[in-house]
N, C-alpha and C positions, 0 to 999 in steps of 0.2 A: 458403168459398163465399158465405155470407151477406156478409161484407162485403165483398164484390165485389158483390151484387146493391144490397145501400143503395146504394154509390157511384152505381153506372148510375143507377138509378132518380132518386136527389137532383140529378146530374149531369144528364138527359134533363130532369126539372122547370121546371130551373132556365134552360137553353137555352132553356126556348121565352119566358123573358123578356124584355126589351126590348135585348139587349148592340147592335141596331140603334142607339143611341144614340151617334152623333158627337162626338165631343169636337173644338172648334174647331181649323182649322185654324194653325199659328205661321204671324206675319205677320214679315217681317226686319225687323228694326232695322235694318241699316243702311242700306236702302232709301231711311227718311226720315230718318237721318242724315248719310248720305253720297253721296246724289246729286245730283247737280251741276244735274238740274233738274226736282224733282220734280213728283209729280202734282197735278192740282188735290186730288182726294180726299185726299193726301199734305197738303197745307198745308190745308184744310178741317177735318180731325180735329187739326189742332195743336193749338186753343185748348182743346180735351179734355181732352189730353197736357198741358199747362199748369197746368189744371187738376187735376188729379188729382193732379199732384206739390205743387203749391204749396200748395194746402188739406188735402188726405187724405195726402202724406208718401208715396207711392207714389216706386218707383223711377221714374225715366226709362224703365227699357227696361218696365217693365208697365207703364206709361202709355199709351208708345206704341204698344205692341202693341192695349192697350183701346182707343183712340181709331182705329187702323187697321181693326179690328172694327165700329165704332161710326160710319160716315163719314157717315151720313143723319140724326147729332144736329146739332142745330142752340146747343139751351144747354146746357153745361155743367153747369151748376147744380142741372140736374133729376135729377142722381147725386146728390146730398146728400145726399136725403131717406132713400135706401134705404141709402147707406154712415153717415147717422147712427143712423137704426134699428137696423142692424147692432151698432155699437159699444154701443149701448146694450142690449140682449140677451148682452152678455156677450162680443160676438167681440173678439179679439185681429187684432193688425196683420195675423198671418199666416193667421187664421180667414179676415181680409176679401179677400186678397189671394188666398190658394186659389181663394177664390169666383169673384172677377174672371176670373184664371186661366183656370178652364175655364168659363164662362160668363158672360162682360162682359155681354151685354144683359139679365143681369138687374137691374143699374144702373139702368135705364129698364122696369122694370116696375113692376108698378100695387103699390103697398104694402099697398093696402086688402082690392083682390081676391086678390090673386096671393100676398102674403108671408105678409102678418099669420095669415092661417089655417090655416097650416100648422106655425105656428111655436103657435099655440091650442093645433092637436092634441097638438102632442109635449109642452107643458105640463102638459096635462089628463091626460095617458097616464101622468105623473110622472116624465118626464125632468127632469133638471136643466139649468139655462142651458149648462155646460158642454157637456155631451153634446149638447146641439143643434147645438152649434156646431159639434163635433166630426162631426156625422153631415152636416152639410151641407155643410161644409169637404170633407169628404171625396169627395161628388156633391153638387152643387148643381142635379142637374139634378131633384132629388125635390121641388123646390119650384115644378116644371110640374106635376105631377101633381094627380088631383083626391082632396081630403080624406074625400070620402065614400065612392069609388067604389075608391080604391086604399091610403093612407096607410094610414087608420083600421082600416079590417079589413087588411091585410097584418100592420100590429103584432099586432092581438089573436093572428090566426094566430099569428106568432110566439111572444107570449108563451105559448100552448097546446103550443108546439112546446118550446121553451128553458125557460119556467117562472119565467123573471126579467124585471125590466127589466135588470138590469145584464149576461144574455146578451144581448138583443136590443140592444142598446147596442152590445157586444163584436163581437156582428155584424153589426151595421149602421156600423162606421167601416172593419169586412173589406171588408162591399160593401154598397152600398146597392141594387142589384139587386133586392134581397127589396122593395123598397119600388115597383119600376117594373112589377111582374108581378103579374098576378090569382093568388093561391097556392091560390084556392078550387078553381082549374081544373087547377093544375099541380101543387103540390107535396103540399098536403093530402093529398088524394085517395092518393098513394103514403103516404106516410108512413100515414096509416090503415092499409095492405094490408101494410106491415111491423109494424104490431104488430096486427094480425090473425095474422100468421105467428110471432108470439112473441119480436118481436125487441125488446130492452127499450130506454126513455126513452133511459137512457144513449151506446148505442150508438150509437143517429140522430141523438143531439147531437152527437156528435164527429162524424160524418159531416158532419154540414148545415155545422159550422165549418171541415171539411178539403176543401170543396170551391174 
């Protein structure tokens, strides 16, 4: 009976998270490959597509999928700054290419506001370069989020939860969800009232990772 109630309860928490979050929609290759007369926005986003492959070594078809996404950039080049930060934080071809993947416009976000401070907290928290990589490769959508109001306190939660960084790691490449939801409102608050009810560390761990 009891681990039928963690489940619900970790499970109803965790729901009322953000899973509203869209992952962009696939745009066809062969659309701007292969038609015979394409759109303006279609020839507008090439130089992107061009870009992307001839400087950052990007496939053709995630070029142009990024540059189909991307059709109200005007220069190219203003991807640079955020695909060289990247590399240089430790991402890998395919660290950078995740990212693109499910979220190209963050290519044309503000490095100063928007990246760098996110990428602070997981420093200061004592992730390692890999593991960032790894957790944002995996959502890249935790790097919308605000450092003070959600990042920051959802780890520590965590950590009070799991007891490690290398759980909260382990959990956060399962899913970064734990990082898009106030846990102070959702998840906490249960987990208190099951070990109020005697139910030990162990058990709510396996639970929070089998969900």
């Amino acid at each position: 009976m009891a681990p039928r109630i963690i489940r619900s309860l970790v499970a109803f928490s965790l729901n009322k998270s953000c899973r509203s979050e869209k992952p962009i929609s696939c745009y066809s290759i062969s659309s701007v490959f292969f038609s015979s007369s394409p759109t303006q926005e279609s020839r507008a986003s090439l130089p992107l597509a061009d870009h992307l492959v001839e400087k950052h070594s990007f496939s053709p078809e995630l070029a142009v999928k990024t540059a189909s996404s991307l059709t109200y950039v005007k220069d190219p080049r203003k991807c640079d700054t955020i695909i060289s930060f990247l590399k240089e934080s430790g991402f890998s071809k395919s660290h950078i290419e995740a990212v693109v993947k499910r979220k190209p416009n963050l290519l044309y976000s503000s490095l100063e506001k928007t990246i760098k401070p996110k990428f602070k907290i997981f420093q200061d928290l004592g992730f390692s370069t890999h593991d960032v990589a790894d957790i944002v490769a995996s959502d890249p959508w935790i790097l919308t989020r605000s450092v003070d109001d959600r990042i920051a306190p959802s780890i520590t939660d965590l950590k009070t939860v799991l007891g490690s960084n290398d759980d909260v790691v382990k959990l956060l490449k399962i899913s970064a969800w734990f990082l898009k939801s106030d846990l102070q409102k959702t998840m906490m608050p249960n987990i208190e009232f099951l070990r109020n009810c005697g139910i030990c560390s162990s058990q709510i761990v396996s639970y929070v990772f089998s969900f």
